[in-house]
N, CA, C and O atoms as a GROMACS GRO file, in nm:
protein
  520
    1UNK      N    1   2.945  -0.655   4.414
    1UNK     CA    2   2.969  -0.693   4.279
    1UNK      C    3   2.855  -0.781   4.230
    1UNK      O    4   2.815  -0.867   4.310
    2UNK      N    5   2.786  -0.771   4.091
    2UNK     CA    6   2.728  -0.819   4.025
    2UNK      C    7   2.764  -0.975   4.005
    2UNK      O    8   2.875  -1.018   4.034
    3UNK      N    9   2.662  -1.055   3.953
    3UNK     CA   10   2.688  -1.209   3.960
    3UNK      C   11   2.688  -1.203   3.792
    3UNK      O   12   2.628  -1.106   3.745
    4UNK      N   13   2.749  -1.299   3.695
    4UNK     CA   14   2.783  -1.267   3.586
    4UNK      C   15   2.623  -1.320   3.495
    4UNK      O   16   2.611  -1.314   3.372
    5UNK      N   17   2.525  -1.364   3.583
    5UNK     CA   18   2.410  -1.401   3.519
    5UNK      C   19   2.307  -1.233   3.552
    5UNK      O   20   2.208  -1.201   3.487
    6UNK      N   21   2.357  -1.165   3.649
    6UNK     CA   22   2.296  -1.072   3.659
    6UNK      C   23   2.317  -0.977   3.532
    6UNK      O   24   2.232  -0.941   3.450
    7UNK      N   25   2.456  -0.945   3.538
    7UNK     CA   26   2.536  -0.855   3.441
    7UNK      C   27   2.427  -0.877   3.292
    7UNK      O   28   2.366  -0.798   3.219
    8UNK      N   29   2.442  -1.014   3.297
    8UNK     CA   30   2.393  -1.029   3.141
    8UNK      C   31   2.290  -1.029   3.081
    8UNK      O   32   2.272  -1.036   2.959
    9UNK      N   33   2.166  -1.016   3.218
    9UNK     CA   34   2.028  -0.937   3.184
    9UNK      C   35   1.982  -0.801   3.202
    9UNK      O   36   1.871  -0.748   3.201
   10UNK      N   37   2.119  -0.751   3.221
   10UNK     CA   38   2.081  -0.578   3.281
   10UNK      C   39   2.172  -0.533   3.164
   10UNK      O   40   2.217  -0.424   3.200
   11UNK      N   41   2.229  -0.569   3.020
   11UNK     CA   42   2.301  -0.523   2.930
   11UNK      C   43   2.214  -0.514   2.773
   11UNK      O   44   2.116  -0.585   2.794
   12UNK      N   45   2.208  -0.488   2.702
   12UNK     CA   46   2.123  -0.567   2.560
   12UNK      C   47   2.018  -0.554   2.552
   12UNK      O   48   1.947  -0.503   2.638
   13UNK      N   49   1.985  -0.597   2.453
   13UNK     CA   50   1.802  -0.663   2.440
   13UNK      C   51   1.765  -0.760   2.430
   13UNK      O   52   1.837  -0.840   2.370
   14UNK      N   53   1.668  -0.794   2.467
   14UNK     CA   54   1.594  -0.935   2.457
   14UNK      C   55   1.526  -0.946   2.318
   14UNK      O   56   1.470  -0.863   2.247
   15UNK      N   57   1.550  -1.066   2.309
   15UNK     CA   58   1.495  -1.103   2.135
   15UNK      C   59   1.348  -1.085   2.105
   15UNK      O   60   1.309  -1.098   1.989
   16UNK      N   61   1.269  -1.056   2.198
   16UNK     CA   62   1.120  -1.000   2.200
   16UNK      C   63   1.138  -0.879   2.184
   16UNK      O   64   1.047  -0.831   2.117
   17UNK      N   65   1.210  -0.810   2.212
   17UNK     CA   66   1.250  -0.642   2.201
   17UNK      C   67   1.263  -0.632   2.046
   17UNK      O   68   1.178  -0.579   1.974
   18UNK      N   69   1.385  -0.691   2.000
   18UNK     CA   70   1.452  -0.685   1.892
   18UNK      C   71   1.313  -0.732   1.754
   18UNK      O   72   1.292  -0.676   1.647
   19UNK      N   73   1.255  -0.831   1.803
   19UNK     CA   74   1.132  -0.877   1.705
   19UNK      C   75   1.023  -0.740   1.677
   19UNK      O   76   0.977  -0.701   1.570
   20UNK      N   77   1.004  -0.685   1.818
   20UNK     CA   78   0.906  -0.569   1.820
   20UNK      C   79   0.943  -0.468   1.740
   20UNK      O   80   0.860  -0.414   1.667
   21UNK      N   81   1.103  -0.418   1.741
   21UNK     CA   82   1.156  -0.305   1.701
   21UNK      C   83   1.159  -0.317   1.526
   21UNK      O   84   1.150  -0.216   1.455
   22UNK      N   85   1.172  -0.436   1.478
   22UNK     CA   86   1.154  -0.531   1.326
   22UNK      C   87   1.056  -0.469   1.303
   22UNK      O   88   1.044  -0.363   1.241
   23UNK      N   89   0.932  -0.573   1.386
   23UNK     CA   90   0.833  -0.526   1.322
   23UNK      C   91   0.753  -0.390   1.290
   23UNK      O   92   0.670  -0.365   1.203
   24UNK      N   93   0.799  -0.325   1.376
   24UNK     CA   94   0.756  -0.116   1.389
   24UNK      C   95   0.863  -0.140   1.246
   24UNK      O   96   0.805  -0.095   1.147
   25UNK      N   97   0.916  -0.162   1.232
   25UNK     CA   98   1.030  -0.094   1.120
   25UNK      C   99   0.983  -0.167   0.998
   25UNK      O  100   1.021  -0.113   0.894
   26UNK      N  101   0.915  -0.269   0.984
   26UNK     CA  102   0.860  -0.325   0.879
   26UNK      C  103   0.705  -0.283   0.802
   26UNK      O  104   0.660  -0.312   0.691
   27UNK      N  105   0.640  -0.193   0.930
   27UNK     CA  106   0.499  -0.174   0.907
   27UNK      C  107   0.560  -0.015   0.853
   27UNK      O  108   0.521   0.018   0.741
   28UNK      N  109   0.621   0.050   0.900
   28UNK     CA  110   0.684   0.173   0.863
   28UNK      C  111   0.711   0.207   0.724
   28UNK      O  112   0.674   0.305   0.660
   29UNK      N  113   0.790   0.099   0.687
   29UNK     CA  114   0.874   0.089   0.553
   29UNK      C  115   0.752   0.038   0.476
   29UNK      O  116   0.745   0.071   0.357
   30UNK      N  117   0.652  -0.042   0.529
   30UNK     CA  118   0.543  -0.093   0.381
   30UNK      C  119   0.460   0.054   0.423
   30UNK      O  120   0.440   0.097   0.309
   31UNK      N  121   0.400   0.155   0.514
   31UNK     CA  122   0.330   0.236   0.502
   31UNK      C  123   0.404   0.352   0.408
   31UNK      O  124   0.334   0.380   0.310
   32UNK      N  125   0.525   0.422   0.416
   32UNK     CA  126   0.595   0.454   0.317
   32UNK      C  127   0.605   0.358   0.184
   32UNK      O  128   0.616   0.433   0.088
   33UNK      N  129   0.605   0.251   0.152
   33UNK     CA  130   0.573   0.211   0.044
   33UNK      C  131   0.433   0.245  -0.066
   33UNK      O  132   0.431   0.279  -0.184
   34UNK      N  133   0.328   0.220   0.026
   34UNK     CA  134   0.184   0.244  -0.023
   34UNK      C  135   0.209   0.388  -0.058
   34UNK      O  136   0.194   0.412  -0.178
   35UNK      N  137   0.242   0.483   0.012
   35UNK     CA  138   0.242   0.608  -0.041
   35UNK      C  139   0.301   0.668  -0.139
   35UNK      O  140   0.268   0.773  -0.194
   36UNK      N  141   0.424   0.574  -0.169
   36UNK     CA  142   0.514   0.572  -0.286
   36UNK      C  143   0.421   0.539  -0.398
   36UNK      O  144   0.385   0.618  -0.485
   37UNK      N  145   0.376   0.383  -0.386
   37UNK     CA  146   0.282   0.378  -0.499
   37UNK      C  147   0.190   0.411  -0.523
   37UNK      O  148   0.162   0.382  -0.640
   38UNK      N  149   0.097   0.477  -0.457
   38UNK     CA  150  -0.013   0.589  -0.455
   38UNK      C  151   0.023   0.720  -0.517
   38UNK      O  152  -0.062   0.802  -0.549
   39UNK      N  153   0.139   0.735  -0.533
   39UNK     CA  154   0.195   0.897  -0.582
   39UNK      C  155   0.231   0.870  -0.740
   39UNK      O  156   0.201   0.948  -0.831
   40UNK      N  157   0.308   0.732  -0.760
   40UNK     CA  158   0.354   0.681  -0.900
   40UNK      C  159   0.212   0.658  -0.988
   40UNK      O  160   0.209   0.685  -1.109
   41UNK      N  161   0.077   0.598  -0.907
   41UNK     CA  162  -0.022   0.578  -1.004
   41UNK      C  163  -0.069   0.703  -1.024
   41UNK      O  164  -0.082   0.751  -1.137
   42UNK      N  165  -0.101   0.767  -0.912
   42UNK     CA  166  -0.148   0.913  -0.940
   42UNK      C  167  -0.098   0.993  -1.034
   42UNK      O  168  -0.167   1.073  -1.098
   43UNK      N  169   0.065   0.970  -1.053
   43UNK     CA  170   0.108   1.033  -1.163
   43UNK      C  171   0.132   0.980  -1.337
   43UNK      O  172   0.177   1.034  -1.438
   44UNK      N  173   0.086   0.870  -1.309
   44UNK     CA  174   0.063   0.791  -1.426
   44UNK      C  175  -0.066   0.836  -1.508
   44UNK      O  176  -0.069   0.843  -1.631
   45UNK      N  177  -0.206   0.873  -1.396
   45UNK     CA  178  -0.296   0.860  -1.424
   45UNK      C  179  -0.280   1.022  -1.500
   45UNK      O  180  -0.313   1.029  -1.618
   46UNK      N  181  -0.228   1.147  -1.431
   46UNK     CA  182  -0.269   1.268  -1.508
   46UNK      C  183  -0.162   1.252  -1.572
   46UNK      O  184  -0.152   1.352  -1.643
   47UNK      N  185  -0.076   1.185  -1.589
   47UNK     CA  186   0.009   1.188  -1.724
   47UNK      C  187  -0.110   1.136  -1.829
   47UNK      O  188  -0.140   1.219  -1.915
   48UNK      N  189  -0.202   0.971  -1.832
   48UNK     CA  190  -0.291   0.958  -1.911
   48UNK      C  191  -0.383   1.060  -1.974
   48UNK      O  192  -0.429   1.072  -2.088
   49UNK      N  193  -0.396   1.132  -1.857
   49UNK     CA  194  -0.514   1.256  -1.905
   49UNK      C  195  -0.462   1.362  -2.017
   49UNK      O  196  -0.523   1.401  -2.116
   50UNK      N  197  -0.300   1.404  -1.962
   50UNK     CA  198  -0.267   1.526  -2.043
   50UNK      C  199  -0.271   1.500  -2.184
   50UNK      O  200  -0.297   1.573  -2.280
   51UNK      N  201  -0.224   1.331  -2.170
   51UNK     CA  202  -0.232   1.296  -2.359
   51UNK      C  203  -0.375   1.271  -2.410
   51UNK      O  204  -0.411   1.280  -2.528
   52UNK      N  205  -0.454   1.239  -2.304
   52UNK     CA  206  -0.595   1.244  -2.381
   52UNK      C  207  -0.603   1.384  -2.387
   52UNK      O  208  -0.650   1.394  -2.501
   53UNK      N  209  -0.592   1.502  -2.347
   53UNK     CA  210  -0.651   1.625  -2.334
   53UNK      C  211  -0.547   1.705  -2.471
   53UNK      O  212  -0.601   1.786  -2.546
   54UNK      N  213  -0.404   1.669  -2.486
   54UNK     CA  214  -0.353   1.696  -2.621
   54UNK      C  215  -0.447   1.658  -2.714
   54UNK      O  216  -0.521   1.741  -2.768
   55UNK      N  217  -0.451   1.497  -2.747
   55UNK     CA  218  -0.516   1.472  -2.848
   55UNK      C  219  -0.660   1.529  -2.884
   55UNK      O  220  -0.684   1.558  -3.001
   56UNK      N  221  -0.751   1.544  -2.788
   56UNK     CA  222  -0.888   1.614  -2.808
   56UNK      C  223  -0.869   1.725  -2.880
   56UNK      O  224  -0.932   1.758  -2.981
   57UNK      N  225  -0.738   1.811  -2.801
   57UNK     CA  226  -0.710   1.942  -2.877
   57UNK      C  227  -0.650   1.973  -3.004
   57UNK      O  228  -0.634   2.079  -3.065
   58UNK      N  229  -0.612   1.820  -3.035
   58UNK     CA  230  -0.560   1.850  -3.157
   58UNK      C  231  -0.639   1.763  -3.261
   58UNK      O  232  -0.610   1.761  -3.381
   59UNK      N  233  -0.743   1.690  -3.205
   59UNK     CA  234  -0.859   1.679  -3.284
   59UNK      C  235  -0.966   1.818  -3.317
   59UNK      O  236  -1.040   1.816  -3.416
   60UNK      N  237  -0.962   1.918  -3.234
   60UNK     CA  238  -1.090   1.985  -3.214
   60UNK      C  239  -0.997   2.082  -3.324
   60UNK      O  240  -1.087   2.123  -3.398
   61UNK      N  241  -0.901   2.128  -3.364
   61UNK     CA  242  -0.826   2.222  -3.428
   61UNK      C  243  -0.828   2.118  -3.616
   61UNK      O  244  -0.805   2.180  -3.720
   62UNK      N  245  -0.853   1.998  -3.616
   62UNK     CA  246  -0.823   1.969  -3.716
   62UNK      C  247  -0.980   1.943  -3.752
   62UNK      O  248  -1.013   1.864  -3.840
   63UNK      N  249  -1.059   2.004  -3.689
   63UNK     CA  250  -1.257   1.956  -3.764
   63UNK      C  251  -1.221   2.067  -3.898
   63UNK      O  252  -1.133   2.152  -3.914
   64UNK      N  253  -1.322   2.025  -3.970
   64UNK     CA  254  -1.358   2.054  -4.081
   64UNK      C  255  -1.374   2.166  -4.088
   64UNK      O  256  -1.449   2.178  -3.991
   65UNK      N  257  -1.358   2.294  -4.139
   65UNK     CA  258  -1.434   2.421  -4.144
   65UNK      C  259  -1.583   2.405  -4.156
   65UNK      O  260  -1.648   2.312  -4.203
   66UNK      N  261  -1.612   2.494  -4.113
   66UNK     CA  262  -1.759   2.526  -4.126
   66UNK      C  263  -1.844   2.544  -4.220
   66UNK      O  264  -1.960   2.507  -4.203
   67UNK      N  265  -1.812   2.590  -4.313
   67UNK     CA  266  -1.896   2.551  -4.466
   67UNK      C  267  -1.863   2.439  -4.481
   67UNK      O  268  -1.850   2.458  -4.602
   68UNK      N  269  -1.826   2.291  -4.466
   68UNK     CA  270  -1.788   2.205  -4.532
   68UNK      C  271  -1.834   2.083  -4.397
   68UNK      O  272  -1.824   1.962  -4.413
   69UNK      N  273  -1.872   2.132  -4.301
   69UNK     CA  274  -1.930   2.049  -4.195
   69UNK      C  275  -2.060   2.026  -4.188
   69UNK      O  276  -2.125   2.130  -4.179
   70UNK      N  277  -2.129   1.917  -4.189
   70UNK     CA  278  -2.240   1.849  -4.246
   70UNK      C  279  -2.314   1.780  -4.106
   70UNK      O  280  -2.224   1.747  -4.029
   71UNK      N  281  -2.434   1.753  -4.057
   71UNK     CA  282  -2.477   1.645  -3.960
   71UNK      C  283  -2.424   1.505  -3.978
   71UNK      O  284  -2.398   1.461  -4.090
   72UNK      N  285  -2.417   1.472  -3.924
   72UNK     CA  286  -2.353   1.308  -3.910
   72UNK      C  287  -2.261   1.294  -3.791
   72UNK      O  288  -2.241   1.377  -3.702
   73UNK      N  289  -2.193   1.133  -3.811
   73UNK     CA  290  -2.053   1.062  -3.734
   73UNK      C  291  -1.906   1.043  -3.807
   73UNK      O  292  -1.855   0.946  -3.862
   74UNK      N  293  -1.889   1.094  -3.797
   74UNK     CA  294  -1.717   1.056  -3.853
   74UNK      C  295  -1.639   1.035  -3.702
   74UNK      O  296  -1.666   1.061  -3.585
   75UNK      N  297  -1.550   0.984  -3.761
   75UNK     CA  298  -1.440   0.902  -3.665
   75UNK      C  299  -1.323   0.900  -3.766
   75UNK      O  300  -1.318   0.924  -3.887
   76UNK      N  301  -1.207   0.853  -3.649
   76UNK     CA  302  -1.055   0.841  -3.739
   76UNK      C  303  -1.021   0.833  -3.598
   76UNK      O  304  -1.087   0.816  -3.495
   77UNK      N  305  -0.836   0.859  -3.633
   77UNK     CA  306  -0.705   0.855  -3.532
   77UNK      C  307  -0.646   0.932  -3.540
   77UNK      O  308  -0.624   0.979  -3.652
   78UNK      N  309  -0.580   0.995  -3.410
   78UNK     CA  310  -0.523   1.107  -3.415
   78UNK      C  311  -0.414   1.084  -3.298
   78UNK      O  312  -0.450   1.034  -3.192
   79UNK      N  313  -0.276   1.122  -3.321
   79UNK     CA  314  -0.206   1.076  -3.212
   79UNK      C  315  -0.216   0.959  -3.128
   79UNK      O  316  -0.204   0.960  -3.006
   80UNK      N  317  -0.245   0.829  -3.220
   80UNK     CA  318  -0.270   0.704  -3.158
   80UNK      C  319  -0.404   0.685  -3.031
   80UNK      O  320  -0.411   0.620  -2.927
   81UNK      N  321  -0.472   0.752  -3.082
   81UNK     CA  322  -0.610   0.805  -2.971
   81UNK      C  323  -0.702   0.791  -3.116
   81UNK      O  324  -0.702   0.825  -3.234
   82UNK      N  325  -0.766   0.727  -3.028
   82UNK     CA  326  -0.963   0.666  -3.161
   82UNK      C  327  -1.048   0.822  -3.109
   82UNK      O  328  -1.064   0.870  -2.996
   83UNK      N  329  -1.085   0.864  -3.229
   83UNK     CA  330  -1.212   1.006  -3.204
   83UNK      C  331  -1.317   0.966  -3.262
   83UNK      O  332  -1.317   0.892  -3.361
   84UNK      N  333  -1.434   1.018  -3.197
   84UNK     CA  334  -1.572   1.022  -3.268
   84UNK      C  335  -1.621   1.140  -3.277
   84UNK      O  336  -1.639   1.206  -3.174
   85UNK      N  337  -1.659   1.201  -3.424
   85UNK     CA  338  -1.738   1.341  -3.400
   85UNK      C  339  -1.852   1.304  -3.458
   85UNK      O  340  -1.872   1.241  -3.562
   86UNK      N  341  -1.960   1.372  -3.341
   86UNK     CA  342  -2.134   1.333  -3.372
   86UNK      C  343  -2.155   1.535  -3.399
   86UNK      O  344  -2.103   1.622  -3.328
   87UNK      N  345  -2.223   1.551  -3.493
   87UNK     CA  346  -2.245   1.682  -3.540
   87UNK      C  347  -2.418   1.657  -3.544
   87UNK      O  348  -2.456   1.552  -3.596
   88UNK      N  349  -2.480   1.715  -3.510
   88UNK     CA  350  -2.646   1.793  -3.516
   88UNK      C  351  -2.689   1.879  -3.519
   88UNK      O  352  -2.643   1.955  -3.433
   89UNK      N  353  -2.814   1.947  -3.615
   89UNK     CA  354  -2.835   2.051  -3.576
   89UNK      C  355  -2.930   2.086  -3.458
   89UNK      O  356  -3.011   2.008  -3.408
   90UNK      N  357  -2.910   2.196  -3.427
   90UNK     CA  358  -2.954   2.251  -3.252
   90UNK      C  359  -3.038   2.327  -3.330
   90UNK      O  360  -3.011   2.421  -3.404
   91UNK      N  361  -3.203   2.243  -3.291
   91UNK     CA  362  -3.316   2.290  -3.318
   91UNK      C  363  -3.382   2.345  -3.203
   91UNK      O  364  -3.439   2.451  -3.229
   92UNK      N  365  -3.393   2.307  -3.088
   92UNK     CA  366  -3.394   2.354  -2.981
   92UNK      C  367  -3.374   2.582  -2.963
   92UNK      O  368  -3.267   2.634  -2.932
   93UNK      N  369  -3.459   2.636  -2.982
   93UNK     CA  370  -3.412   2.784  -2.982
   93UNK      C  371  -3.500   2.849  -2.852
   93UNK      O  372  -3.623   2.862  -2.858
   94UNK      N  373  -3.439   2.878  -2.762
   94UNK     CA  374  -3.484   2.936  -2.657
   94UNK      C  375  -3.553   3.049  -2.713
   94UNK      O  376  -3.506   3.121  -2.801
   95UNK      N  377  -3.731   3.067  -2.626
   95UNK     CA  378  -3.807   3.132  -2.635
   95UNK      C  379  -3.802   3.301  -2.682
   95UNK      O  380  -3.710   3.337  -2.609
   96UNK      N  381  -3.827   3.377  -2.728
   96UNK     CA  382  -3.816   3.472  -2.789
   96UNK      C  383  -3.699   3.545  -2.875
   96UNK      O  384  -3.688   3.660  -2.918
   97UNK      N  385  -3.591   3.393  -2.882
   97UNK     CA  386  -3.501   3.360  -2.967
   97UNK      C  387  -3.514   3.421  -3.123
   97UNK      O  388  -3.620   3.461  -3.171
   98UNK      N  389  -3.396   3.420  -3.184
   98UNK     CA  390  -3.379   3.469  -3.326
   98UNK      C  391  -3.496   3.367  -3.408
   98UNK      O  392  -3.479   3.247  -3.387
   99UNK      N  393  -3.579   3.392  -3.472
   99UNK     CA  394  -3.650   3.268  -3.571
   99UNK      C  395  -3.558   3.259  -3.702
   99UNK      O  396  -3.523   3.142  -3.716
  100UNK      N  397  -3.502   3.352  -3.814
  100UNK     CA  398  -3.391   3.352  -3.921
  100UNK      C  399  -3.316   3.432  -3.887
  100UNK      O  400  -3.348   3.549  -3.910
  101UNK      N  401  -3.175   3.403  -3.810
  101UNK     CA  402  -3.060   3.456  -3.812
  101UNK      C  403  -2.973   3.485  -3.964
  101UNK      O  404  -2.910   3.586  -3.993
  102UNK      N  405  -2.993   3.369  -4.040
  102UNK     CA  406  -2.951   3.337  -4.159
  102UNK      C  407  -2.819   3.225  -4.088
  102UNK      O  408  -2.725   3.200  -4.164
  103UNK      N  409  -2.816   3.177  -3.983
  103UNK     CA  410  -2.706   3.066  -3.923
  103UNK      C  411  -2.787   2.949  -3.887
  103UNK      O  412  -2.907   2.938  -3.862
  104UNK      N  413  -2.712   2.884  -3.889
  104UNK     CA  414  -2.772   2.722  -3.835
  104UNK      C  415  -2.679   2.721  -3.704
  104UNK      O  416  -2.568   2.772  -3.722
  105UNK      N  417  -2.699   2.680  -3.601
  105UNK     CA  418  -2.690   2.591  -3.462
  105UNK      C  419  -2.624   2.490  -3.494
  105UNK      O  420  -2.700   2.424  -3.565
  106UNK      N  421  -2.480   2.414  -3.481
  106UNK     CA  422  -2.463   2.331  -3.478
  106UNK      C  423  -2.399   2.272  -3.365
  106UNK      O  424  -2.320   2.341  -3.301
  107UNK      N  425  -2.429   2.130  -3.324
  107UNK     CA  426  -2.386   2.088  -3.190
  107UNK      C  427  -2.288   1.960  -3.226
  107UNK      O  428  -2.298   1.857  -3.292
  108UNK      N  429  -2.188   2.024  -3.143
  108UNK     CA  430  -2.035   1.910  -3.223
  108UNK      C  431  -2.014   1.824  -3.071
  108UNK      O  432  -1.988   1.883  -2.967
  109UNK      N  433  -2.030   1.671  -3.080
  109UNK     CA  434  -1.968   1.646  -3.011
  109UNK      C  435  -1.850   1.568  -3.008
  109UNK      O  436  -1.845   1.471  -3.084
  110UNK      N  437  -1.756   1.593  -2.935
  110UNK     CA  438  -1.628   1.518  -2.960
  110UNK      C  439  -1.570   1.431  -2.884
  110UNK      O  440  -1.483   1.490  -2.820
  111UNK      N  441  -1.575   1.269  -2.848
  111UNK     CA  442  -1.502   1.177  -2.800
  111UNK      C  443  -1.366   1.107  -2.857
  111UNK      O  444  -1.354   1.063  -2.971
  112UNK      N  445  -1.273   1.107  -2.762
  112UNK     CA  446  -1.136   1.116  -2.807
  112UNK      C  447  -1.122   0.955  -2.671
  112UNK      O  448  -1.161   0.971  -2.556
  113UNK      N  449  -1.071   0.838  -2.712
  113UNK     CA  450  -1.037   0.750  -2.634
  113UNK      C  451  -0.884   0.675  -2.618
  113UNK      O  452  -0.864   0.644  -2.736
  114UNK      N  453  -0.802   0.642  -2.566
  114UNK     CA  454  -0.743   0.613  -2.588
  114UNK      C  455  -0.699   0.444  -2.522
  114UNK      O  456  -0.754   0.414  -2.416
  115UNK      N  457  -0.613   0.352  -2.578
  115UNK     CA  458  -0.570   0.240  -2.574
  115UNK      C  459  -0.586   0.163  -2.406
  115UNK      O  460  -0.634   0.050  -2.394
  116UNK      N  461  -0.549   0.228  -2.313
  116UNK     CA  462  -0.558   0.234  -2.183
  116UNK      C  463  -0.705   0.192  -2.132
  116UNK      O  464  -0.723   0.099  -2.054
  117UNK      N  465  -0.788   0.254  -2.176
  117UNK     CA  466  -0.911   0.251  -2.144
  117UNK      C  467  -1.022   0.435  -2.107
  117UNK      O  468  -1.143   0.458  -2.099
  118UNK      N  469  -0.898   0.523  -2.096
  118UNK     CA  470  -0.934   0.620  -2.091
  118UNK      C  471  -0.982   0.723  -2.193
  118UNK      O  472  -0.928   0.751  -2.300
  119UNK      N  473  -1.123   0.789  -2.124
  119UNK     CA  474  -1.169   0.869  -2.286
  119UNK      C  475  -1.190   1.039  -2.218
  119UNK      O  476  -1.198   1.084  -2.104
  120UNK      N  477  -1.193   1.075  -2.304
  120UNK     CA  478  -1.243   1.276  -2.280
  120UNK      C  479  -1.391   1.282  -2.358
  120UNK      O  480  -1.410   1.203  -2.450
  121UNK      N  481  -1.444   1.332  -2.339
  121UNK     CA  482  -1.541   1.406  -2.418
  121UNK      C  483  -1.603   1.575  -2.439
  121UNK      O  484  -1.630   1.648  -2.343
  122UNK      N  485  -1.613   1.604  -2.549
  122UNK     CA  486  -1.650   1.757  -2.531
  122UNK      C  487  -1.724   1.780  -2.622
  122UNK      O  488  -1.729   1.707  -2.722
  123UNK      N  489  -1.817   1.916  -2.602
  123UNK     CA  490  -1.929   1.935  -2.678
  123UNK      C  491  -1.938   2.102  -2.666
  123UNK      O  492  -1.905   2.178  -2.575
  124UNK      N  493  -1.996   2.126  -2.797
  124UNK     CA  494  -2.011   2.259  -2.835
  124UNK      C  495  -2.086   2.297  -2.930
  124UNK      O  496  -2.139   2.221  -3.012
  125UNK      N  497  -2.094   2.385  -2.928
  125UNK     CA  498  -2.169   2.424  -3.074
  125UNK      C  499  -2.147   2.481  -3.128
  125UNK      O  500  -2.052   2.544  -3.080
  126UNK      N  501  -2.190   2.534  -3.273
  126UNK     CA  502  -2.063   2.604  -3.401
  126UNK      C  503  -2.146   2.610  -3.437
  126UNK      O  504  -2.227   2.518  -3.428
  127UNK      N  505  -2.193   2.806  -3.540
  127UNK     CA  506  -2.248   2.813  -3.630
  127UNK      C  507  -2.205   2.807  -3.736
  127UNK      O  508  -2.086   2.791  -3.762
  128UNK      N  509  -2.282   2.818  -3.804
  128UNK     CA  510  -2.259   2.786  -4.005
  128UNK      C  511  -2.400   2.827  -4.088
  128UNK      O  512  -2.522   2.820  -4.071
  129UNK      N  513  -2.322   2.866  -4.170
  129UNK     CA  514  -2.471   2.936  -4.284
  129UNK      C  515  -2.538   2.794  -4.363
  129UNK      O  516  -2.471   2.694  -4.389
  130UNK      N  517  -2.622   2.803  -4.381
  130UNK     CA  518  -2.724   2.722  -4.448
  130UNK      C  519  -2.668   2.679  -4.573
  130UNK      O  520  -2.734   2.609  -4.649
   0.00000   0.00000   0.00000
């Protein structure tokens, strides 16, 4: 028969056990944490984008027609998003290029920013008659 001091170290855990098993269970639960919040910003962030990428698109649908679009900067707001449109003409004509098409080259560019700190930008070009 067992002595009752024996019994009572061959049963349980020792409080060094119990601290170890804490701490595995504490580094566990914050490494699942980080990944939690790594997934919430990540999805914050292309949520930011889709509304910058609406608004661009619904800036680029509301430009001016083309007879009525001029060189310059205009700016405004659009869906709570600041735009800048820089318009130039594209003098630039690659070598054995049209010399009078009867069109002008125009190069639109479009920055769309929003409150956050995040911006889009896009660029193109659009003809138009003289």
């Amino acid at each position: 028969m067992m002595s009752p001091d024996a019994r009572a170290g061959a049963c349980g855990f020792t409080l060094i056990e119990a601290l170890v098993a804490l701490a595995l269970l504490a580094a566990g639960l914050a490494a699942i944490g980080r990944l939690g919040y790594g997934a919430l910003a990540a999805a914050r962030r292309a949520e930011d984008r889709l509304e910058l990428t609406f608004a661009t698109r619904a800036a680029l649908t509301a430009l001016p027609d083309r007879r009525a679009a001029r060189d310059g900067t205009t700016s405004g707001q659009i869906l709570a998003d600041r735009w800048r449109l820089t318009a130039a003409t594209f003098r630039d004509l690659p070598a054995g290029g049209p010399v009078d098409s009867g069109w002008i080259a125009q190069v639109l560019e479009l920055s769309v920013s929003d409150a956050k700190g995040g911006s889009v930008a896009v660029q193109t070009v659009r003809l138009r008659r003289p």
